[in-house]
C-alpha positions in Angstrom: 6.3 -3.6 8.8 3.4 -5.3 10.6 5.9 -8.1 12.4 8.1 -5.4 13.4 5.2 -3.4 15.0 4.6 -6.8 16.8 7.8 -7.1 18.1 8.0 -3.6 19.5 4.5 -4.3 21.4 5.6 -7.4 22.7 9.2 -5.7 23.8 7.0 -2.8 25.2 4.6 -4.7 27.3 6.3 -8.0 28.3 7.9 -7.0 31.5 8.2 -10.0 32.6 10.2 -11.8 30.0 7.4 -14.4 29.4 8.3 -14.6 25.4 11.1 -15.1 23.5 10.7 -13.7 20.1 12.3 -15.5 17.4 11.9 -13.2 13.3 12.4 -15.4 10.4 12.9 -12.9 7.6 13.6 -13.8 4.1 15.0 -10.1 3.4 18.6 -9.3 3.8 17.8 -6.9 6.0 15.8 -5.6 8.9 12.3 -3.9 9.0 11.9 -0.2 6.8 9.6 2.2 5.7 8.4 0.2 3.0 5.4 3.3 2.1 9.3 5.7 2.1 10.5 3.8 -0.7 10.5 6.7 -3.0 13.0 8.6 -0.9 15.3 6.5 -2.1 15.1 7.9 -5.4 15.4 11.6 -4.0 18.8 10.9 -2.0 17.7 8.8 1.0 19.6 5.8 2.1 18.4 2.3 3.1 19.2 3.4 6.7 17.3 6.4 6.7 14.1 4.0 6.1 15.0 1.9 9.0 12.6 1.1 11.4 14.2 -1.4 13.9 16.8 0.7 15.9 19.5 -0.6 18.5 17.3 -0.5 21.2 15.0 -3.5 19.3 17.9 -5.1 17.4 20.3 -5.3 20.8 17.5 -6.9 23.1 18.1 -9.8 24.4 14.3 -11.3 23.8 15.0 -11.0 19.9 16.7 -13.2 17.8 16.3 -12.0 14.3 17.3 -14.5 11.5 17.7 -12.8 8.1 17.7 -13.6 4.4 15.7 -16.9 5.8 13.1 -18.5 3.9 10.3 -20.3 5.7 9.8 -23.7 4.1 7.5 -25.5 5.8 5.6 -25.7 9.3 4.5 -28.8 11.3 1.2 -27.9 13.4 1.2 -31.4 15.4 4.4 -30.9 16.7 4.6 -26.7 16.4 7.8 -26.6 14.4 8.9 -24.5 11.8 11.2 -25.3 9.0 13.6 -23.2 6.7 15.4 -23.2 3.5 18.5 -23.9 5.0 17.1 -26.8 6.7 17.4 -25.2 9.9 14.1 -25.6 12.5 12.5 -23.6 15.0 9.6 -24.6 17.7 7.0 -22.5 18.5 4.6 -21.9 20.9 2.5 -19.1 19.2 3.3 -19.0 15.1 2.4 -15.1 13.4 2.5 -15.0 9.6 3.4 -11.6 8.6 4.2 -12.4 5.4 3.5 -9.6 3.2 2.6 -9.5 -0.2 4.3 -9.5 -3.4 3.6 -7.0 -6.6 1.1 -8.0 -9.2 3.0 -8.3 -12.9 0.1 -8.8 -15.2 0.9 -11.8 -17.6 1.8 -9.8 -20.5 4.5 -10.6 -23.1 7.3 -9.2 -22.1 7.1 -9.1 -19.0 10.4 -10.8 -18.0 12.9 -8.7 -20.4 15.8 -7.0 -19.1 14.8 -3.6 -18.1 11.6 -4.6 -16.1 10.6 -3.9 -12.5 8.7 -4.0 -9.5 8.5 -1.7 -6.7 8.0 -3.4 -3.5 11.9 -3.6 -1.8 15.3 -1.6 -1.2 16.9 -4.1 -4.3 14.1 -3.3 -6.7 14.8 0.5 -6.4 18.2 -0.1 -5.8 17.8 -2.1 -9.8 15.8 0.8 -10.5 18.1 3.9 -10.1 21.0 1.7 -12.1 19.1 1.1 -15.1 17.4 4.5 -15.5 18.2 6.5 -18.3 18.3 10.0 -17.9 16.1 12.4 -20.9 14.4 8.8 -22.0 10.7 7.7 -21.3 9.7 5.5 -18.5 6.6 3.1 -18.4 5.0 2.8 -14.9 2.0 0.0 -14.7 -0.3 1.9 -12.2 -2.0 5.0 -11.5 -2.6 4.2 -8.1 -0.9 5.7 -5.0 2.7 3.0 -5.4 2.6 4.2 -9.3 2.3 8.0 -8.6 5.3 7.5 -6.2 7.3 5.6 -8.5 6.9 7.7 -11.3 7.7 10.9 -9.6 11.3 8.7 -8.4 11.6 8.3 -11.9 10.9 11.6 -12.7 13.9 12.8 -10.3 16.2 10.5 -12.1 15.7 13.2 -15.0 13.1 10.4 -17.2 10.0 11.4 -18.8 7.7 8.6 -16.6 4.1 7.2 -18.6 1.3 6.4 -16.1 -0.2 3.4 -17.2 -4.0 3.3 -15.7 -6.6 0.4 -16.8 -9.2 2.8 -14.3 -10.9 5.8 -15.7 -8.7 8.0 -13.9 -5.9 8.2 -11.6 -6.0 7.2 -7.2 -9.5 5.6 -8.4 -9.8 4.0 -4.7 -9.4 7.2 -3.4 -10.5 9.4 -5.9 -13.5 10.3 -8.2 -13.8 11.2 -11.8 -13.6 15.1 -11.0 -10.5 14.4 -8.3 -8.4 12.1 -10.2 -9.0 14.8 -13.3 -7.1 17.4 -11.0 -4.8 15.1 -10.1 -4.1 14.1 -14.0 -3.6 17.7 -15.1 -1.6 18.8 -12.6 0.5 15.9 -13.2 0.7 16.8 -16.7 2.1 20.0 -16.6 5.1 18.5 -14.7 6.0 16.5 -17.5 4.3 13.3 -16.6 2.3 11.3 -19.2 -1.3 10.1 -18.1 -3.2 6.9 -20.0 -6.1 6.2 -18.2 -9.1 3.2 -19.5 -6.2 1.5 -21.2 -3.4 -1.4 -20.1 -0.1 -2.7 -21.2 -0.8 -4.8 -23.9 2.9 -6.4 -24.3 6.6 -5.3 -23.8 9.0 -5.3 -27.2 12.4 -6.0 -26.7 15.1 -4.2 -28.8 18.2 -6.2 -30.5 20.3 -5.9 -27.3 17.2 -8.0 -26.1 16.6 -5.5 -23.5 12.6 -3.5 -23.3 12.6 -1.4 -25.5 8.7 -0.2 -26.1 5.6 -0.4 -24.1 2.8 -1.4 -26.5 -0.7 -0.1 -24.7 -4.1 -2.0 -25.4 -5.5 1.5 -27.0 -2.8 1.3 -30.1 -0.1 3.8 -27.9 3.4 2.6 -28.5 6.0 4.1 -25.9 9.9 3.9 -26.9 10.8 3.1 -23.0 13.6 1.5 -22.2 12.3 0.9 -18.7 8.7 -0.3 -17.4 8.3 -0.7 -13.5 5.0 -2.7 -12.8 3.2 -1.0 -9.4 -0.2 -1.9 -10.4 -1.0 -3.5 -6.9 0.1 -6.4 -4.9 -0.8 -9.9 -4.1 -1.0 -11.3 -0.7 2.0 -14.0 0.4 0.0 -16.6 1.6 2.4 -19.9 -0.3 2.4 -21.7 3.7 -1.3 -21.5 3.5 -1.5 -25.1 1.5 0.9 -26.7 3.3 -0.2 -25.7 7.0 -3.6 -27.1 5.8 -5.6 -23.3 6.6 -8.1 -21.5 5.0 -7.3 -18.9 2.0 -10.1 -16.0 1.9 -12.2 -15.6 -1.6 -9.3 -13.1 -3.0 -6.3 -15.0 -1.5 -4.7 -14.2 2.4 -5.0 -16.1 5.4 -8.8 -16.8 6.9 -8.7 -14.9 9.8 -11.1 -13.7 12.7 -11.2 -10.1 14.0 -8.7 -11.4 16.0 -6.4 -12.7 13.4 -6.4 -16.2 14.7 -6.5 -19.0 11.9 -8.5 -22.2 12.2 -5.3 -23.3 14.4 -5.2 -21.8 17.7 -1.5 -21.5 17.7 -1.5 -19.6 14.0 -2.8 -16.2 13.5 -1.8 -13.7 10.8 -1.2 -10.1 10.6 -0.8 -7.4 8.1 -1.7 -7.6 3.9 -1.5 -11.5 4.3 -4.2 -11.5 7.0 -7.7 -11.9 5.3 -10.1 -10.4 8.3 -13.7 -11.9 7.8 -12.0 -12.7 4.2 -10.8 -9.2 3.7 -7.5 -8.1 3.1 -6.5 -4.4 3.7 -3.4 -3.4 1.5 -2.3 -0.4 3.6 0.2 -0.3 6.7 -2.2 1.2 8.9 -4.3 -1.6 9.6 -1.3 -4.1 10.1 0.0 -2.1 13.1 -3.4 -2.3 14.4 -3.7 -6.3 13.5 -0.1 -6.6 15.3 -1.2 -4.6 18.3 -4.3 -6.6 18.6 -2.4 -10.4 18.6 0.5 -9.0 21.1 -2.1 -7.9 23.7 -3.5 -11.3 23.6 -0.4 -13.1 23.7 0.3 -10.6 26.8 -3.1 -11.9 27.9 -4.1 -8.3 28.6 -7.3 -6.8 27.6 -7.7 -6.3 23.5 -10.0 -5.0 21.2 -10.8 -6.9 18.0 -9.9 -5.4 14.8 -12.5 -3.7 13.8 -11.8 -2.8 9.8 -9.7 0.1 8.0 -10.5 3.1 7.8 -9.2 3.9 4.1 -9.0 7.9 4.3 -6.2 9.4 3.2 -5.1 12.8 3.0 -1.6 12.5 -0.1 0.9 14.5 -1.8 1.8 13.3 -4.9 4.3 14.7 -6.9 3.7 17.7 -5.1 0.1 17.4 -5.7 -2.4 17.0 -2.6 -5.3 14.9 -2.6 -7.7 13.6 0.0 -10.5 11.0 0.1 -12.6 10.0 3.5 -15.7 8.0 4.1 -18.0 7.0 1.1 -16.0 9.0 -1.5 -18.1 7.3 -4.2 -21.3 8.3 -3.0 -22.3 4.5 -2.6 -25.0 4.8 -0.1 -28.6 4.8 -0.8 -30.0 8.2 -1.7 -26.3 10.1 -1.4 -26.1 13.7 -2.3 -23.3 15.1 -4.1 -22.0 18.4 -3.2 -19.3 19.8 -6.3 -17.4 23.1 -6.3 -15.2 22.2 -9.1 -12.9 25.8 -9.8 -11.1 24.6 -13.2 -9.4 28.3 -13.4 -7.8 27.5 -9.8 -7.2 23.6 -10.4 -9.0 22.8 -7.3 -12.2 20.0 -6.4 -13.7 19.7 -3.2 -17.0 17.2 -2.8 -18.8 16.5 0.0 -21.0 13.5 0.5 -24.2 14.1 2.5 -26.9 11.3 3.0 -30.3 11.2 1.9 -31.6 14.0 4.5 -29.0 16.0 3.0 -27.4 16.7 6.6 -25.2 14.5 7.4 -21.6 13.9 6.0 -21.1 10.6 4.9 -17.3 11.1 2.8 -15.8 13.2 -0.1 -12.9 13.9 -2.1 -10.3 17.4 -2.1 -7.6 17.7 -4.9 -5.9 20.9 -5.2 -6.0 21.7 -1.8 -7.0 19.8 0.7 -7.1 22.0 3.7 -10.6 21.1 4.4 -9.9 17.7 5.3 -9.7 17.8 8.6 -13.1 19.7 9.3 -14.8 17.6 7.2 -12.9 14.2 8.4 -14.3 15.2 11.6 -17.4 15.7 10.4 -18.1 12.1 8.8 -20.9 10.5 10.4 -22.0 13.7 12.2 -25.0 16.4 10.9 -23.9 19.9 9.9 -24.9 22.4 12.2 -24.9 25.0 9.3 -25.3 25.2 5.3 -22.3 23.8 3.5 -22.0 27.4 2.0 -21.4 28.7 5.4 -18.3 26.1 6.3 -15.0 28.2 4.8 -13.6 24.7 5.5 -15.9 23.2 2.6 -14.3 25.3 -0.1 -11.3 25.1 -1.6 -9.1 28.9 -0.7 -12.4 29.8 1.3 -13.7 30.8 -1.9 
């Protein structure tokens, strides 16, 4: 998603034909909506996640090469190599090579009837080997996990949420949110094991899973585990090319995504900014605008960081988290209405002098969000009490 957000800014902006843009893509087909893949579990089509239309796939600039694996690169003489023992030269190399899922090394983990959730094949694997009025095992209670088990839901299984976190969406969550969320959840059908992981998969005499063993003792009878317990950045090229890896893998990068090589930069959930990488799609669009302006040689701004707030609705569920959720910062006051009868939380975050917003988290209803989004950073001009916005229902 972040190399096709840089080939529609370099389309866009070069008027002058300056670049010629050549995508080596080792998928057998051309960029989705890779955060849409559940739709494709609700009815949706591969085509109805496409993102590159006619317009980019018919211009004459592009030459798109896929199901193409990139083998190796030559800095000195600015070549790249592929699988197929094809080569391409270059006078500006972008990675944007993604990430793959995380599979935790637990036994079992290779059987027949085991999945990740990252592309249009693994649902596609998905939807063939569900099993209609039988469990399901998803490895994840983060944002991926919550959409995959509500695809499995719609396939008529009875989906497990696997979380080794206290509670559910803990990035964007706290305790009291991800409770709301768990409950809710719950009375749709969906079991929630939270503080606890896959311990192994057992397979049954076809050979196939057959039960997900959890490290609390749980045994599930699931003939189907899908793994979505977060993702890995691609960063294989990074030994070979010779270039930095940040302290949690990715591509060393500068707020300006360039690499130690002035011909190399990286963008999207490869790129490690400052040795950060930022797992959302967001911020690669903004890495991808930032390196096209500057291969346009027209004025850019460095990426500055991500800003992680998210307003969600997850199996029909909505949830919101902005700013310091956590209550992180130094002297942070927490501000709870917590309505148990109405299945709603709302916190705000104010600092120290107990003014100013600094984040918080909505589940249940999160029509506050944008009043107190807007907020963030900024002193209330009135009590909390007094904001209908702060309260869930304007209760």
């Amino acid at each position: 998603m972040a190399g096709h957000r840089l080939v529609e800014e370099m389309l866009a902006h070069d008027r002058h034909g300056q670049w010629r843009l050549v995508v080596l893509a080792e998928e057998p087909r051309a960029a989705y909506d890779r955060v849409a893949l559940s739709r494709l579990l609700d009815g949706a089509t591969p085509g109805d996640l496409a993102l590159a239309g006619p317009d980019v796939l018919g211009d004459r600039r592009l030459e798109l090469y896929l199901g193409t694996t990139v083998t190796g690169v030559d800095r000195r003489a600015r070549t790249v190599t592929c699988g197929e023992g094809t080569g391409f030269g270059y006078d500006a190399l972008v990675l944007a090579t993604g990430s793959r899922p995380f599979v935790p090394p637990v036994p079992g983990r290779d059987l027949p009837g085991c999945f990740v959730y990252r592309t249009v094949e693994d649902v596609a694997a998905i939807r063939a080997a569900a099993v209609p009025g039988r469990d399901a095992v998803v490895v994840g209670g983060g944002l991926l996990g919550l959409e995959a088990a509500n695809g499995l839901r719609l396939l008529g299984m009875r989906p497990h949420v696997v979380e080794i976190a206290p509670w559910l969406m803990a990035q964007q969550a706290d305790e009291g949110g991800g409770r709301v969320l768990a409950e809710a959840i719950e009375r749709l059908g969906v079991g929630v094991h939270c503080s606890t992981a896959l311990h192994a998969v057992g397979a049954g005499a076809d050979g196939r899973a057959q039960r997900a063993e959890l490290a609390d003792g749980t045994v599930l009878d699931a003939p189907l585990v899908v793994f979505a317990a977060g993702v890995r950045p691609r960063d294989e090229l990074a030994a070979p090319l010779g270039l930095d890896r940040g302290e949690r893998g990715g591509f060393l990068v500068d707020q300006w995504c360039r690499t130690a090589d002035e011909h190399i930069r990286a963008i999207g959930e490869c790129a490690a900014v400052a040795g950060r990488c930022h797992g959302l799609a967001a911020p690669g669009f903004r890495m991808a605008e930032t390196v096209a302006r500057q291969l346009l040689r027209v004025p850019a701004d460095a990426f500055a960081g991500a800003d992680t707030s998210a307003r969600l609705k997850l199996l029909g569920i909505e949830v919101a988290g902005f700013g310091d959720a956590h209550a992180r910062s130094q002297g942070a006051i927490e501000y709870v209405r917590d309505d148990r009868r109405a299945g709603t939380y709302a916190k705000v975050v104010l600092a120290a002098d107990g003014r100013t917003v600094l984040g918080g988290v909505l589940a249940g209803d999160t029509r506050a969000y944008p009043v107190l989004r807007a907020l963030t950073g900024r002193q209330l001009t009135a009590s909390l009490e007094e904001l209908p916005a702060a309260a869930p229902g304007g209760t």
